[in-house]
N, C-alpha and C positions, 0 to 999 in steps of 0.2 A: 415454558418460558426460555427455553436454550436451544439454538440449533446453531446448524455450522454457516459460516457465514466469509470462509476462504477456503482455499484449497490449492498447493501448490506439487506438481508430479516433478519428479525427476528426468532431467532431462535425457536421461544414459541407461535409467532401468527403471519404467512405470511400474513395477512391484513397490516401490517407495515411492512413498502418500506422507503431505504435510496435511492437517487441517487444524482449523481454528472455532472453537466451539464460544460461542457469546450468551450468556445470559441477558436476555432484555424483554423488557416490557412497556408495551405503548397505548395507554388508554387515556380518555379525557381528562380521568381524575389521577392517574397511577404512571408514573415512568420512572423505568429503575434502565440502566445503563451498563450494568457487572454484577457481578455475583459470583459467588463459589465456585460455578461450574463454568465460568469462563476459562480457557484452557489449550493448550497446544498438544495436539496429539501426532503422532507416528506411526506408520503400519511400512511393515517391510513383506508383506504378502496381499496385495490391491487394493488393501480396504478390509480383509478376513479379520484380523486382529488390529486392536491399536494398544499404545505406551503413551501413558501422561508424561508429559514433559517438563511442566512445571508444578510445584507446591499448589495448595490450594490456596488461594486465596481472595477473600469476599470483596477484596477493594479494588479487583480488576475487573479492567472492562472491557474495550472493542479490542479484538489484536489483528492485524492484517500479514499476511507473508508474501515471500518472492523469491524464489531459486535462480540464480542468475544461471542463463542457459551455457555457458564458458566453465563453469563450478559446478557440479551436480553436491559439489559435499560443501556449499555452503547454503544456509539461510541466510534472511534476512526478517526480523519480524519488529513490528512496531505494536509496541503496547500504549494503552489510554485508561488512566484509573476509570473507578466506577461513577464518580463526580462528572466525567467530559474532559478533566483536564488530561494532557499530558505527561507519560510516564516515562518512557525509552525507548532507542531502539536497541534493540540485539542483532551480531552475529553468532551464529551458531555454525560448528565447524562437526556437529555428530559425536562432541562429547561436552563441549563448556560454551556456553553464552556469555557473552564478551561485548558490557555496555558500551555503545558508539552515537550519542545523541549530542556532542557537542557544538552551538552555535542553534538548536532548535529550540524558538520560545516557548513554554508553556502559561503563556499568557491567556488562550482562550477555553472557555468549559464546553466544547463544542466538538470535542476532538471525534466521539464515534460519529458524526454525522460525515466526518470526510472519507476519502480516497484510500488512504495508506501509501504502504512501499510497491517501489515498481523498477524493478531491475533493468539494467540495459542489458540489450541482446547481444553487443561483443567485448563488452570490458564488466568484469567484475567487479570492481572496483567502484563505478560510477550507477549511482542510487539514485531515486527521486522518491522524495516522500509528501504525500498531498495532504493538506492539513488547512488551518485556515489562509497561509501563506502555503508558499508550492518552498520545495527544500531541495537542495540535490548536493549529494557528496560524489567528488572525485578522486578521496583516498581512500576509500572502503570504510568511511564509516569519523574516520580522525576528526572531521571538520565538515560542517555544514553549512552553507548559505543558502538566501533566499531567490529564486531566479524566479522571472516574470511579475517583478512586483507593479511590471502597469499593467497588469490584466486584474480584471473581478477575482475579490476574494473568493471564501470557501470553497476549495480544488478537488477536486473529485476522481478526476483520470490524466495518466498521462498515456501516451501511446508514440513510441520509437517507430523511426520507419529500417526496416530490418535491412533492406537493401540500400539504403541513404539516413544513416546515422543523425546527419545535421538535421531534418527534416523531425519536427517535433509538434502534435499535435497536445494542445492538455483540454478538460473541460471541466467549466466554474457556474458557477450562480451566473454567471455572466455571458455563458454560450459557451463557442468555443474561439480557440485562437491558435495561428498557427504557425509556422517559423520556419528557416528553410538554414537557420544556423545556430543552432540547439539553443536556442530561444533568447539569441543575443539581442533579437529583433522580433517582434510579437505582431501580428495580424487579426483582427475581430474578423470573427468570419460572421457577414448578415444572414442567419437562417433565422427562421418563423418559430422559435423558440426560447424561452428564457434560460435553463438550465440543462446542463449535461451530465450527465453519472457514469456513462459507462464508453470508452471508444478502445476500437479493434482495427484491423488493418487484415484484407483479404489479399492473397497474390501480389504482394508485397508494399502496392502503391494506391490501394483504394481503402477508404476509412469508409466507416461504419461506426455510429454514432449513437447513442440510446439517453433519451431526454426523459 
């Protein structure tokens, strides 16, 4: 009922491994969303050994992470009780987690069905976290707001374009939509599908999409 369900490498020395171990369960009659062995672990030799990170505990649930490629010694990781609702996010600097969740609602019970955290690729600092609203911090974590609130809720991916920063693609229950100035202005894009879960960026300027 637990497997790992993130995974974030260092960007300076792939002997350092984040993962995120989820406890879940999904059958007609049975859904459990956390449990005891939901958990952050660490290996500083590829994967050979890992270190629990956190306490045990039966009331968490989905966690997602994100090493900002500018920072190889920080994390970023977002937790979701075992209920759906929202719990926090963390920075983690490789010794103390350091709660930074202010301005994100925990209004919905839906939280492991989203996206999580997603780091930008030249500022540290500036997070996006996908939830039933999409969230993004510009101060590492201080302060949150909601960007692309006229796109379809429940947010799923975001994806930076590495070489043109303003250029921001995310995808929702709603498709996808796309922006050309870090989503001051939002675009539906008409593809033959309803929902998006997962987008990538190949050779810096071509996306790649997974429905």
């Amino acid at each position: 009922s637990t497997s790992i369900n993130d995974v974030a490498v260092s960007p300076v020395d792939a002997n350092v491994l984040y993962a995120t171990a989820w406890e879940r369960i999904s059958r007609p009659g049975v859904r459990v969303y956390g449990g005891i062995t939901s958990n952050l672990y660490k290996s500083t030799d590829w994967g050979t050994t890992w270190t629990k990170l956190f306490a045990d505990d039966a009331n968490r649930g989905k966690l997602t992470i994100d090493i900002p490629p500018t920072n190889a010694n920080l994390l970023y990781v977002s937790v979701a009780n075992k209920d759906g609702s929202f719990n926090t996010i963390y920075k983690y600097d490789g010794a103390t987690f350091t709660s930074v969740s202010s301005g994100i609602s925990s209004a919905t019970a839906y939280t492991w069905w989203f996206g999580g955290i997603k780091c930008h690729p030249s500022n540290e600092n500036i997070v996006y976290y996908s939830d039933f609203n999409l969230y993004r911090t510009t101060n590492g974590g201080a302060s949150w707001q909601t960007v692309a609130s006229s796109s379809h809720v429940d947010q799923h991916s975001v994806c930076i374009n590495q070489v043109n920063n303003q250029k921001v693609v995310i995808g929702n229950d709603g498709g996808v939509y796309t922006s050309v100035n870090t989503l001051g202005n939002i675009t539906q894009s008409k593809i033959p599908n309803a929902q998006v879960y997962d987008i990538d960026l190949y050779k810096g300027d071509e996306t790649f999409l997974s429905a």
